[in-house]
C-alpha positions as CSV (number, residue, x, y, z in Angstrom):
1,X,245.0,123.1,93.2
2,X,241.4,122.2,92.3
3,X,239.6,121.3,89.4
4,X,237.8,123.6,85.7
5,X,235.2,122.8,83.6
6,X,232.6,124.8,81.3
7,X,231.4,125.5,77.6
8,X,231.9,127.8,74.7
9,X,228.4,127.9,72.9
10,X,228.4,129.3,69.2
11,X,224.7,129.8,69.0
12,X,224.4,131.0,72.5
13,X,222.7,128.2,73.9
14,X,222.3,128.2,77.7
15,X,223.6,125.1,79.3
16,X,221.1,123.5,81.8
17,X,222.4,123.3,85.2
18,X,221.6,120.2,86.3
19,X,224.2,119.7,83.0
20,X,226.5,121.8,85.1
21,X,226.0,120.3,88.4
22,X,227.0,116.9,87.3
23,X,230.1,118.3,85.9
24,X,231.0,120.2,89.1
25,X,230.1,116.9,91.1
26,X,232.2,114.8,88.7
27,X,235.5,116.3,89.9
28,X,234.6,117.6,93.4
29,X,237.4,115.5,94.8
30,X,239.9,117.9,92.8
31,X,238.0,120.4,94.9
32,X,236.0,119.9,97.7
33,X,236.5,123.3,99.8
34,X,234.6,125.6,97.4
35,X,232.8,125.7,94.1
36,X,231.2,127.9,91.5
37,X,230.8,128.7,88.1
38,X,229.7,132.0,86.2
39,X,227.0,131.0,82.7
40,X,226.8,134.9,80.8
41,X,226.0,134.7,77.4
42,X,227.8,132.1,75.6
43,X,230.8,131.3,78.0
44,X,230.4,129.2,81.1
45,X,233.2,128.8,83.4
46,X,233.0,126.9,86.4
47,X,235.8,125.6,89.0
48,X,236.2,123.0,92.6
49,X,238.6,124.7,94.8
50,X,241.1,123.2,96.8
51,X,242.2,125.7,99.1
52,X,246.0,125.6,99.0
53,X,247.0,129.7,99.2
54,X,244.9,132.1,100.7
55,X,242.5,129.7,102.6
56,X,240.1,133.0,102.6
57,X,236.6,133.1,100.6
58,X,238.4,136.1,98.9
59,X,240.5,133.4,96.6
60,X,237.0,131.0,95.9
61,X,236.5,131.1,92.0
62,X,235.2,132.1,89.6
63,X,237.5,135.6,90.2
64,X,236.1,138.7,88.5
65,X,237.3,141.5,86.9
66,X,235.6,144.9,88.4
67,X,233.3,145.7,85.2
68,X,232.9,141.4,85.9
69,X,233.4,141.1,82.1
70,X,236.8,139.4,82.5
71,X,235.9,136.0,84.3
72,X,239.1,133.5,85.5
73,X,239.0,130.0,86.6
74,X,242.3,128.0,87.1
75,X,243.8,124.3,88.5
76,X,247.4,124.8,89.7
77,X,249.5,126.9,91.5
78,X,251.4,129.7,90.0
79,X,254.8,129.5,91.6
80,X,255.9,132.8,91.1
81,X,252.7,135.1,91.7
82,X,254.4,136.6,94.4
83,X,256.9,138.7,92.3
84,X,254.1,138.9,89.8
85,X,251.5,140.5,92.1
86,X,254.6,142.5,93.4
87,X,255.3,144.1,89.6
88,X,251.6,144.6,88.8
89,X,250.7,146.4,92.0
90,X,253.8,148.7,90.9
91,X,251.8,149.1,87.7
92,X,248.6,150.4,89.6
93,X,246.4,147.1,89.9
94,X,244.5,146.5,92.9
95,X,244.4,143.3,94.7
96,X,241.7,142.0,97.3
97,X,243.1,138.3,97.6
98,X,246.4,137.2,98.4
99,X,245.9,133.9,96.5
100,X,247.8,133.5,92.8
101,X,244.2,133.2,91.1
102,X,243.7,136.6,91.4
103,X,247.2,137.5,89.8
104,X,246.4,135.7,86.8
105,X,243.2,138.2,86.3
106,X,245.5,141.4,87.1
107,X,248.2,139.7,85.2
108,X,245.7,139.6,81.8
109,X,244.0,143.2,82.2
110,X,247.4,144.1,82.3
111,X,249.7,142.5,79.5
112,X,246.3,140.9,77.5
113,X,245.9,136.9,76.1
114,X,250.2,136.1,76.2
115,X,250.3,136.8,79.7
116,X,250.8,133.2,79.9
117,X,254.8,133.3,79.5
118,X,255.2,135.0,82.7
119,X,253.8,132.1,84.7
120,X,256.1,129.7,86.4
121,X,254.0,127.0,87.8
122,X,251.3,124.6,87.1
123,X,248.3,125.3,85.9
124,X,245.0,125.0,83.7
125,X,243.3,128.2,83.0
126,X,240.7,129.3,81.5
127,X,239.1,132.8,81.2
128,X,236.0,134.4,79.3
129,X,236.5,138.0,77.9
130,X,233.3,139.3,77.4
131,X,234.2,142.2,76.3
132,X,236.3,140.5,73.3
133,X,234.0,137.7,73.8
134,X,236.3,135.0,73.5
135,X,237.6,132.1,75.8
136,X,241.4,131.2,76.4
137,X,242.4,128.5,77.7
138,X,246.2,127.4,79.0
139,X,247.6,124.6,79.8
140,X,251.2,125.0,81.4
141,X,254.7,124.0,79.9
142,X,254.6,120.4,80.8
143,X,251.6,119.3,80.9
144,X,251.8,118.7,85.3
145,X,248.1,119.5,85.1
146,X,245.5,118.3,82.7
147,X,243.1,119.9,80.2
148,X,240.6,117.9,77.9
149,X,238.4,119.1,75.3
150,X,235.5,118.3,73.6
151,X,233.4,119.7,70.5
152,X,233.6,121.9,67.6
153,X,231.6,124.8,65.8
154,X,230.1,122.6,63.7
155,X,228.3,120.8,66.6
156,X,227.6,123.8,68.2
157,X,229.6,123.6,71.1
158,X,232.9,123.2,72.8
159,X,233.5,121.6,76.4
160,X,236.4,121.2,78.7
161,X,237.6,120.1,81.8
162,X,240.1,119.1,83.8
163,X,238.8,115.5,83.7
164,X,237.3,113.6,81.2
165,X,234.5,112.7,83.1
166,X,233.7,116.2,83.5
167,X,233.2,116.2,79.9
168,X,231.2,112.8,80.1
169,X,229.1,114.7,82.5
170,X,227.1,116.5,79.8
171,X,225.0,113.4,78.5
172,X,226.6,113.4,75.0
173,X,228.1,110.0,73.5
174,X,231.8,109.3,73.3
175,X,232.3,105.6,72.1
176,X,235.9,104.1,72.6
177,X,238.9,105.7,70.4
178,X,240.6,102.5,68.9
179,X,243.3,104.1,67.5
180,X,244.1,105.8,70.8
181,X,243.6,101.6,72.2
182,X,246.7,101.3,69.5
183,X,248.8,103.5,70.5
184,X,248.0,102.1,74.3
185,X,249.3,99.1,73.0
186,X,252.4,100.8,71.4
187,X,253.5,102.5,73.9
188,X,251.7,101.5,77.3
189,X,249.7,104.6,77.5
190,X,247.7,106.8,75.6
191,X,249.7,110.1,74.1
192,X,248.3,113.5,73.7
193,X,246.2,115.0,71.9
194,X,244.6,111.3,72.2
195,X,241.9,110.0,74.3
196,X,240.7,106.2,74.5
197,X,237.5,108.1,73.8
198,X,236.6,109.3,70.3
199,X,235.5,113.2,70.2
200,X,237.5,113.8,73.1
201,X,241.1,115.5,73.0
202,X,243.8,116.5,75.5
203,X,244.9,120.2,74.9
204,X,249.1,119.6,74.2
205,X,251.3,121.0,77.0
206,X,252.2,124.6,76.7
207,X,249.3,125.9,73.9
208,X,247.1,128.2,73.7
209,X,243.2,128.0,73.0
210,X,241.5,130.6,71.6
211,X,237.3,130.2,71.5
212,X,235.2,132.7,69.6
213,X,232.0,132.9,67.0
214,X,234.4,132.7,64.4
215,X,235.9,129.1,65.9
216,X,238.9,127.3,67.7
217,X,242.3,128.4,67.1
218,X,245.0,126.8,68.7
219,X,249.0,127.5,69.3
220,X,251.7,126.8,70.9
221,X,253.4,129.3,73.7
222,X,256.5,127.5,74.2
223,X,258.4,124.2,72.8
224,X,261.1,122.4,75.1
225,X,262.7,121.3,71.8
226,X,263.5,124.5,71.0
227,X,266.4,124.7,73.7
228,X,270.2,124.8,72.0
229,X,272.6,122.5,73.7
230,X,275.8,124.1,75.4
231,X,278.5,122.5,74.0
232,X,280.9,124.5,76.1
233,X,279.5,123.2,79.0
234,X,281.4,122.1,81.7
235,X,280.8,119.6,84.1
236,X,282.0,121.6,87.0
237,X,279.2,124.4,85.2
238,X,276.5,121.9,84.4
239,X,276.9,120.7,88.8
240,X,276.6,124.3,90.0
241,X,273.7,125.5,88.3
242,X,271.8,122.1,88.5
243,X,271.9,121.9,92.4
244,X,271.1,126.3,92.2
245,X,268.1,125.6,89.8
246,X,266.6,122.8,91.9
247,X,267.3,124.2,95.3
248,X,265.4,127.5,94.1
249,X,262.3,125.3,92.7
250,X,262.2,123.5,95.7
251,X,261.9,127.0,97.6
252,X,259.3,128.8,95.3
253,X,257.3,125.4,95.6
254,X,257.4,125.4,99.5
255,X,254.9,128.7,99.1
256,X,251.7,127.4,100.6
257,X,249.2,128.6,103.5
258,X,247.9,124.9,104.3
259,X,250.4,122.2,105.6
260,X,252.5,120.4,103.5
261,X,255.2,117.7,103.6
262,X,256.8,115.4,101.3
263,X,256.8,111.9,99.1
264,X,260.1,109.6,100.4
265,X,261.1,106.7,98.7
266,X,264.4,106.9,99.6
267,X,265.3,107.4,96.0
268,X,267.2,110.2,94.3
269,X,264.6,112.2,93.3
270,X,262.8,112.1,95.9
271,X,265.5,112.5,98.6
272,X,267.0,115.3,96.7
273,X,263.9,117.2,97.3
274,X,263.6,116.4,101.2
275,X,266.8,117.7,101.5
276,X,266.8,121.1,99.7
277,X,263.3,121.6,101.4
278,X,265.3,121.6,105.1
279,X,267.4,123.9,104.3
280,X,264.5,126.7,103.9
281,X,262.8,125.7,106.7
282,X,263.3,125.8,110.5
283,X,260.8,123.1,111.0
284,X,261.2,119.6,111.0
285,X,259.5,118.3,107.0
286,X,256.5,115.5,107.1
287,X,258.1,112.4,105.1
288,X,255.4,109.6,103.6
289,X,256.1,106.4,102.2
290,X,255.2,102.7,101.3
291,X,256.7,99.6,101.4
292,X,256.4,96.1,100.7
293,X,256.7,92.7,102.8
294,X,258.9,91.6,99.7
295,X,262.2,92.4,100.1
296,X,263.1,92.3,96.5
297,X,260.9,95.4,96.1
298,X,261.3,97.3,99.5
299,X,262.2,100.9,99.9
300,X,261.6,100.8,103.5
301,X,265.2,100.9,104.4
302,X,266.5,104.0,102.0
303,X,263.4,105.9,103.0
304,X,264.5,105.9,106.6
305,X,267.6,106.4,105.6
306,X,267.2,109.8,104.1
307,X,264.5,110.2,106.7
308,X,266.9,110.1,109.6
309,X,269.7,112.2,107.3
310,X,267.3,114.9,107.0
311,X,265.3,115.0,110.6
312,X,262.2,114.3,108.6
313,X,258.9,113.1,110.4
314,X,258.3,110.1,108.5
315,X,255.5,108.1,108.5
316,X,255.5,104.9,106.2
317,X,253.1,101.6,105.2
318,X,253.4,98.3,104.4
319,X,251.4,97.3,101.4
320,X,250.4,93.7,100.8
321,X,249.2,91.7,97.7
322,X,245.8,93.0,98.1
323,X,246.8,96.2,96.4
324,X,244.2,95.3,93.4
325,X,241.1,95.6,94.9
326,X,242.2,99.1,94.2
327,X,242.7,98.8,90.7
328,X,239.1,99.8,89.4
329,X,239.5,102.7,91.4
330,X,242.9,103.7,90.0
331,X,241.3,103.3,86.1
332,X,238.5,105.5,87.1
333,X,240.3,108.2,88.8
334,X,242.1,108.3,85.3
335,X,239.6,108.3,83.2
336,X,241.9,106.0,80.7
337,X,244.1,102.7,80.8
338,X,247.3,102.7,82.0
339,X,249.8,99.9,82.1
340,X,251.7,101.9,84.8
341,X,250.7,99.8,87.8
342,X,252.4,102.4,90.1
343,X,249.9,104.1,89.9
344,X,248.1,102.0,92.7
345,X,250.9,102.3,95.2
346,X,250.7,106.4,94.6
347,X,247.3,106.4,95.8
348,X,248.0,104.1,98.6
349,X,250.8,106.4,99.9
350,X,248.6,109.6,98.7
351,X,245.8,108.4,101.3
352,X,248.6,108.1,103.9
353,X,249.9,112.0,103.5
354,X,246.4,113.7,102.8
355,X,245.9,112.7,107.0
356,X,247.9,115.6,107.9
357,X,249.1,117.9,105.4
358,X,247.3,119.0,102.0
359,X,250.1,119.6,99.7
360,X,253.5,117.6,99.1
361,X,256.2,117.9,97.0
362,X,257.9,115.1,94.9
363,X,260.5,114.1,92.4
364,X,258.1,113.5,89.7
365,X,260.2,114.5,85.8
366,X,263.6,113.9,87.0
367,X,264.3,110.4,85.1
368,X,262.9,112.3,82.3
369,X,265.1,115.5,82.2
370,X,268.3,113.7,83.3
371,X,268.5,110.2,81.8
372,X,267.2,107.9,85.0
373,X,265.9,104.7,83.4
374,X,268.1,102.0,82.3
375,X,266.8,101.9,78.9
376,X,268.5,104.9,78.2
377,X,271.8,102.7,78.6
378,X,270.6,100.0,76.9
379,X,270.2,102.1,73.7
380,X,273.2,104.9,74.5
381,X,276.0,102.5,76.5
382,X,278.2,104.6,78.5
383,X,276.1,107.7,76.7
384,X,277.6,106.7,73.3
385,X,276.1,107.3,70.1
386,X,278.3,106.8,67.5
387,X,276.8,103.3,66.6
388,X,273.4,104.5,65.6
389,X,272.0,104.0,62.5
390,X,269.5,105.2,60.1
391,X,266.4,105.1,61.5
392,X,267.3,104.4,65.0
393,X,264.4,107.0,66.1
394,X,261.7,104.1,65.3
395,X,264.4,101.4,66.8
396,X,263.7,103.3,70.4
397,X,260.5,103.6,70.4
398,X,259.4,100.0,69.3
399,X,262.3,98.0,71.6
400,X,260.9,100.4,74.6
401,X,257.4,100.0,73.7
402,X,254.7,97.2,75.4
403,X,254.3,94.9,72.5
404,X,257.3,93.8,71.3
405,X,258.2,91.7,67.8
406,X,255.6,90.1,66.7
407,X,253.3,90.5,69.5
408,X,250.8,92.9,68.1
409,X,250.0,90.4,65.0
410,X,249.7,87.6,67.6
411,X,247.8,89.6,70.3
412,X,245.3,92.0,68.4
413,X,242.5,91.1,66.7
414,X,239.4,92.6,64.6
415,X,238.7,96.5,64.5
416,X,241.6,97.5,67.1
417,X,244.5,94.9,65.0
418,X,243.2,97.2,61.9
419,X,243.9,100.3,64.1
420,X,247.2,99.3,65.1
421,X,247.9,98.0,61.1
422,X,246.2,101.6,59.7
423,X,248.1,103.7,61.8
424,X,251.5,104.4,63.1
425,X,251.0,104.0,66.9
426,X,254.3,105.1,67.7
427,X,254.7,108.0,65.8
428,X,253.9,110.5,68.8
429,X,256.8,109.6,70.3
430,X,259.1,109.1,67.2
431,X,258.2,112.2,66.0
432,X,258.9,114.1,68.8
433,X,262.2,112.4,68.7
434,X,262.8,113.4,65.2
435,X,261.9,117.2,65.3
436,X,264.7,117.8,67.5
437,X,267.2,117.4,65.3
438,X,270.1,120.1,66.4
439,X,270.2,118.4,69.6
440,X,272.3,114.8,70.3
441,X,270.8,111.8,70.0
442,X,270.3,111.3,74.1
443,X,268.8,114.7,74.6
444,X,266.3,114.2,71.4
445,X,265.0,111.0,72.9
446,X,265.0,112.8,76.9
447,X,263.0,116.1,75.3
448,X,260.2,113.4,73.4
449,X,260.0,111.8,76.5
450,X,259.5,114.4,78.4
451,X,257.1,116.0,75.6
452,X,255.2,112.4,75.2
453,X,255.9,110.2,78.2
454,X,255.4,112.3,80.8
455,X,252.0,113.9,80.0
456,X,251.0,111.0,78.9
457,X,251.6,108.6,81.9
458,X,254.1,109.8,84.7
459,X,252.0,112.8,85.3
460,X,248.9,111.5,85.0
461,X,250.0,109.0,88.1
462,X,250.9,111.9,90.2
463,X,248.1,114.2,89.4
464,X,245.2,111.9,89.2
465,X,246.4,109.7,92.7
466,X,247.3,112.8,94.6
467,X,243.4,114.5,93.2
468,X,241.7,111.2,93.9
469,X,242.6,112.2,97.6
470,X,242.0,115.8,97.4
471,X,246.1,116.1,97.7
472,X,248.2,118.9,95.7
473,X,251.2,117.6,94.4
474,X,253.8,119.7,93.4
475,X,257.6,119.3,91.5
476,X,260.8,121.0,91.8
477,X,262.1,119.5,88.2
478,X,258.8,120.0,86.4
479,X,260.0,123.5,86.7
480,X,260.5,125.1,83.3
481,X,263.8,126.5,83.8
482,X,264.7,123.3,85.1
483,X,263.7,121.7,81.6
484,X,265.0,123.8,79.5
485,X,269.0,123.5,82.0
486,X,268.7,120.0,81.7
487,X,268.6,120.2,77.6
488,X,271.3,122.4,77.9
489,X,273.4,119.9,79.4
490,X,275.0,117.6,77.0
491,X,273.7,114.2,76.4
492,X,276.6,112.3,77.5
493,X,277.1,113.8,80.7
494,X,273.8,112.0,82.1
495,X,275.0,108.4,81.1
496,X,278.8,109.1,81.5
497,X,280.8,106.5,83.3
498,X,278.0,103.5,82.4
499,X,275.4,105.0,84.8
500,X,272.0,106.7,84.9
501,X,272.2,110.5,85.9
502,X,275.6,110.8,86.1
503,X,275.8,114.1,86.1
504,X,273.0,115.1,88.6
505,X,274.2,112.5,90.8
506,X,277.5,114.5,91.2
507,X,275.5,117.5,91.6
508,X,273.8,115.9,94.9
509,X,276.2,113.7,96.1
510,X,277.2,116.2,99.1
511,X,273.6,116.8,100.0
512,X,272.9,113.1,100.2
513,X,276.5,111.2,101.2
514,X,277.4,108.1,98.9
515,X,275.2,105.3,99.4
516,X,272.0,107.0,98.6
517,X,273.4,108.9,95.9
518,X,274.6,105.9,94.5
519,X,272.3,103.1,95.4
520,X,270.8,100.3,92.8
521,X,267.3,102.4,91.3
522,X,264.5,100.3,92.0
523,X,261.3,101.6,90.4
524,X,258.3,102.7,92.5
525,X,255.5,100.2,91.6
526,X,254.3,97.2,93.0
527,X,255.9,93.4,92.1
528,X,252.4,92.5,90.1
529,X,254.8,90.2,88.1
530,X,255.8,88.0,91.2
531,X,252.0,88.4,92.5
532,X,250.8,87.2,88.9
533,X,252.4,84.1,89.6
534,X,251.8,83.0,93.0
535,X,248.4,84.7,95.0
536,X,246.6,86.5,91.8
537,X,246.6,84.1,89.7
538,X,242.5,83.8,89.9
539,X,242.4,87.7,89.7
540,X,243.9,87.3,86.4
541,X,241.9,84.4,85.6
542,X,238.6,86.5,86.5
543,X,239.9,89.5,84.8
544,X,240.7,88.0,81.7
545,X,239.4,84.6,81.1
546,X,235.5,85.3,81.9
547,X,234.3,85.4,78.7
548,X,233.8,89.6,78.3
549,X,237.6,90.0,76.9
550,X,236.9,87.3,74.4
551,X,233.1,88.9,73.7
552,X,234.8,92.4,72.6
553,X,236.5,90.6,69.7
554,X,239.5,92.3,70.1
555,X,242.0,90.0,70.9
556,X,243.2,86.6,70.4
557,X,242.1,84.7,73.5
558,X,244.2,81.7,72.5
559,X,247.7,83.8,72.9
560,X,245.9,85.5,75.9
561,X,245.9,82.3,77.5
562,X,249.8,81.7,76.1
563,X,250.7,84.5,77.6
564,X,249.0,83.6,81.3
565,X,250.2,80.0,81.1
566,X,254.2,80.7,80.4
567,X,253.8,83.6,82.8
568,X,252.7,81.5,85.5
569,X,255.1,78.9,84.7
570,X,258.1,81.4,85.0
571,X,259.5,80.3,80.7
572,X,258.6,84.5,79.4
573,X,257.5,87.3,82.0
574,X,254.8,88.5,80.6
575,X,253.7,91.4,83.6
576,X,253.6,94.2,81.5
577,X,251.3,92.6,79.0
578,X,248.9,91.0,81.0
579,X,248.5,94.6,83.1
580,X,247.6,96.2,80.5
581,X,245.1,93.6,79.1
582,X,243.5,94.4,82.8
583,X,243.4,97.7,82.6
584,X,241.9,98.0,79.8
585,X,239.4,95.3,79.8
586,X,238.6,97.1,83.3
587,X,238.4,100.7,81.3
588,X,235.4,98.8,79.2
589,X,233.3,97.3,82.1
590,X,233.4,101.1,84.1
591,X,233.0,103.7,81.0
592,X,231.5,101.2,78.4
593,X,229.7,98.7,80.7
594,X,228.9,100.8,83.3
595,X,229.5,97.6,85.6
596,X,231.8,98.8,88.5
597,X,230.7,101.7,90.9
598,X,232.1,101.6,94.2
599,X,235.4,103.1,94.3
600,X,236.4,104.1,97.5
601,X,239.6,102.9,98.7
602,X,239.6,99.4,100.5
C-alpha cells in the first residue's frame, strides 16, 4: 500500500524538484516508510511506500528493470503475486525482492502492456518504458484504489497521482468543477471520471492509460457488466460457491509480512470476514470497533458478539458528539465533498487499529454485490420486477438521489442551478444502469452501483480514512471473481423472501449462528441527524449561516434556513441535506479559501 505520482512531458521538459518534493510530501501519509522517484527524459515516476510485504529496502520503489529502462511504481497489493512470481521464475525471470512490486516488473518484461489481467488485487500502477518510451498506467477492476489525472498534449504535460492534491502540488490552477458540484448534489458524491475540480479527472476503474509523443489513449481492460447471468443457477449452487469464493479472498488477502487484524461492527460483512479469517490462522485475529453512547445507533453489542464467537482480540471506542471537529479533516483527506458522514467514524476507528497492526481487512462492496441496502426493496419488493415501467432506470436514480422533487429548483442558485439545469447529473449512474441490458433489472442497478457508487464514495471512505492513518485496508468482496459470481447470481435470489441479501445470508448462516446473520442492518455512520437537532445546532449555524455560503451565490439562503428551521423542529429530516451543504461549503474554505490548516485528529 502506499501512494504514486509523476508526469508525462511531451516536449521533454524537466520537472523542478522542489515541484516533485511537494507532490511526494503531499501524500507521505499513504507512505511514510520509504520514498523515491526516477525523472529520465520525459517520464517521472515517483512513489511513498508503506511497507506491507517484504519489509526489506529490496521492495522500496521505484523498481527497475536490469537495463533500468523499464521503471515501476505501484499503490496496492497484488493478491496473487505469489503464484505469479511462481509461473514467471518457471519462465526464467529472476527475482531479488520477495515483495509483489517487483512481480508486476517481471510480470511486464514478460507478457508486455496487458499484463494487467493477470493481477488479482488492488492496485494503481504506473510504469515508464523507455525503451518504447511510453507510460501505462492501471487502475484495478473496481476502482479500491484511486488514480487522478491531470493535463493533455496540448498543454504540454500530463500529471497523476494517487491524490488530488498530489496533482495540486505542481502550482498550476484548478478552479472548482460546477458540474461535478451537480452531480454532488444528484447523487451525494461526485462520480468518475469527475472531479469538483475542473482540469482534473479520475482514471475509470479497470482502464488502461497509454502516454506517448503522439498523446493519451485510453481503454478499458475489463467491464463488470459484461458478466451473463446463470439462469440455471441454483440456490443450493449460488450458497456453495459464494461461501468458497469469499473464504478463498479472505485467505489470499491474509498475505502480509507486517501485523494485521480486522474492522468489527458486528455486522454481516464485516463478521463474515472475522470468521473466514480464523479458520486460516492459528492465532487469535485483532478485532477494532466504535460505538456510540446512543443506543439507537450502537453496534457495541453485535461487535462483541461476533468478537467472543470468533476468539477475536477486540478492542473498541466510544465516540461522542464531538465527532465534527474532525470533519475538516475528513474533507481534506478526500480531496472532495462527500455527504457520506461515515466517513468520520472510519477514521476514528482507523486511528484506533493503526496502534497495533498496519493492515486490516473489511467488508467494504458487499451491499453493493449482493443487494444490502433497503432501497433495493423499496424499488424491487420481495425482489420483484414485474411492475416496472418505462423509464424506471431514471425513477432509481432520482428517488435514491440527495435532492429529491423539487429540491434542486428550491435549493440551487446562480452558476451551479445552471449546471444542475445544463446537464444530466444523474446520468453516470443511469447510464450504467442502462448499458446492462441482458441482465435483470436488480443485477443492472447492483452492477452500476458497484461501477458508480462505489468508486465514487464507499471506497473513497475506506481508502482515504484507512491512508489518512498510514493503514492498508484490504477486501475479500472487492475481489474480482467475487464480482463477477455475485452477477452471476440471479437478481431475485438477493431480495427473496422480503429481505436484503437473502441469498448470502443463507450462505453464512452456519458460520455466524441466527441472530447475527439475521439481525436489523443498521448503517455504520454517526446519528448527525439526531445531533443536528439537539448539541450541533450552533455548528450548523456557524457552518452555514455566517455569511460565506450566502457570499458564493450558489444557493438560496432563505430555503437554507427552511431547511435548518423544520430540521430542528423535527416537521422534515433534513440530515442528508444539510451534510452535504457542510461539506461542501467546508471543500471551499480549505481548497478555494485556503482558510483551514490544522488537520490532525482531535
Amino acid at each position: 500500500m502506499c501512494g504514486i505520482f509523476g508526469r508525462y512531458s511531451f516536449d521533454d521538459r524537466p520537472v523542478d524538484q522542489g515541484i516533485l518534493a511537494a507532490m511526494s510530501n503531499s501524500i507521505r501519509h499513504r507512505g511514510p516508510d520509504a520514498d523515491g522517484y526516477d525523472q529520465t527524459g520525459a517520464m517521472v515516476v515517483g512513489n511513498r511506500r508503506l511497507s506491507i510485504l517484504d519489509l526489506t529496502h529490496a521492495s522500496d520503489q521505484p523498481l527497475y528493470s536490469q537495463d533500468r529502462k523499464i521503471v515501476v511504481v505501484q499503490n496496492g497489493e497484488i493478491y496473487n503475486y505469489i503464484e505469479l512470481r511462481d509461473e514467471l521464475k518457471a519462465l526464467g525471470h529472476i527475482f531479488h525482492s520477495l515483495g509483489d512490486t517487483e512481480v508486476l516488473l517481471r510480470a511486464y518484461e514478460e507478457w508486455g502492456p496487458k499484463f494487467v489481467s493477470r493481477l488479482n488485487g488492488m492496485f494503481a500502477i504506473a510504469i515508464a518504458d523507455h525503451r518504447s518510451k511510453k507510460l501505462h498506467l492501471y487502475r484495478d477492476r473496481l476502482g479500491v484504489k484511486p488514480f487522478f489525472l491531470a493535463g493533455s498534449r496540448e498543454s504540454g504535460a500530463l500529471w497523476f497521482g494517487s491524490e488530488i492534491k498530489s496533482i495540486l502540488a505542481n502550482g498550476l490552477h484548478y478552479p472548482p468543477n460546477l458540474q461535478a458540484l451537480a452531480q454532488f448534489f444528484a447523487l451525494n458524491y461526485i462520480p468518475q471520471p469527475h472531479t469538483a475540480f475542473q482540469g482534473i479527472t479520475h482514471l475509470p476503474p479497470a482502464h488502461i492509460v497509454t502516454v506517448s509523443k503522439e498523446g493519451i489513449e485510453m481503454e478499458p481492460y475489463w467491464a463488470l457488466s459484461d458478466t451473463k447471468q446463470d439462469t440455471a443457477m441454483t440456490v443450493e449452487d449460488a450458497k456453495t460457491e459464494l461461501f468458497s469464493l469469499l473464504d478463498d479472498a479472505t485467505r489470499l488477502r491474509m498475505r502480509s509480512d507486517a501485523a494485521y487484524g480486522a474492522f468489527l461492527s458486528g455486522g454481516l460483512d464485516s463478521s463474515s470476514v472475522v470468521g473466514l479469517m480464523t479458520r486460516h490462522t492459528d492465532k487469535p485475529i485483532k478485532t477494532f470497533s466504535i460505538g456510540f453512547s446512543d443506543p439507537r445507533f450502537d453496534e457495541t453489542y453485535y461487535a462483541e458478539l461476533a468478537s467472543n464467537r470468533f476468539a477475536t482480540e477486540h478492542i473498541s471506542k466510544c465516540v461522542e458528539q464531538d465527532v465534527t471537529k474532525n470533519w475538516p479533516r475528513v474533507v481534506w483527506y478526500s480531496d472532495q465533498p462527500h455527504g457520506d458522514v461515515s466517513f468520520m467514524p472510519t477514521d476514528l476507528v482507523a486511528q484506533l487499529a493503526v496502534r497495533d497492526v498496519k493492515m486490516v481487512l473489511t467488508g467494504d462492496g458487499g451491499d453493493e454485490l449482493f443487494a444490502g441496502y433497503e432501497k433495493y426493496l423499496d424499488f424491487f419488493p420481495n425482489g420483484q420486477t414485474d411492475h416496472l415501467a418505462t423509464g424506471w432506470e431514471n425513477d432509481f436514480c432520482r428517488q435514491t438521489g440527495l435532492l429529491l422533487g423539487d429540491e434542486a429548483s428550491q435549493l440551487l442558485r446562480g452558476d451551479l442551478a445552471q449546471a444542475f439545469c445544463d446537464i444530466d447529473p444523474y446520468k453516470e449512474l443511469s447510464q450504467s444502469i442502462q448499458k446492462a441490458d441482458h441482465q435483470d433489472p436488480i443485477n443492472r442497478v447492483l452492477i452500476a452501483e458497484t461501477e458508480v457508487l462505489l468508486p465514487g464514495n464507499n471506497l473513497v471512505k475506506s481508502d482515504r480514512m484507512s491512508m489518512a492513518n498510514s493503514l492498508e485496508v484490504r477486501s475479500p468482496f472487492l475481489d474480482y471473481r467475487m464480482a463477477e459470481f455475485s452477477m452471476r447470481v440471479p437478481g431475485w435470489m438477493k431480495l427473496e423472501g422480503n429481505q436484503t441479501k437473502a441469498i448470502y445470508k443463507h450462505a453464512v448462516h452456519d458460520l455466524l449462528g441466527t441472530e447475527l446473520t439475521y439481525r436489523k442492518k443498521r448503517m455504520f455512520t454517526v446519528p448527525i441527524g439526531e445531533w443536528f437537532r439537539e448539541t450541533l445546532q450552533s455548528y450548523c449555524n456557524d457552518v452555514l449561516l455566517d455569511g460565506r455560503l450566502e457570499a458564493r451565490g450558489l444557493f438560496n439562503m432563505d430555503f437554507v434556513r427552511k431547511m435548518l428551521d423544520s430540521h430542528v423542529r423535527n416537521e422534515h429530516n433534513y440530515t442528508r441535506q444539510i451534510r452535504s451543504l457542510i461539506a461542501i461549503e467546508l471543500w471551499y474554505r480549505i481548497f478555494v479559501d485556503r482558510e483551514i490548516h490544522d488537520f490532525s485528529p482531535s
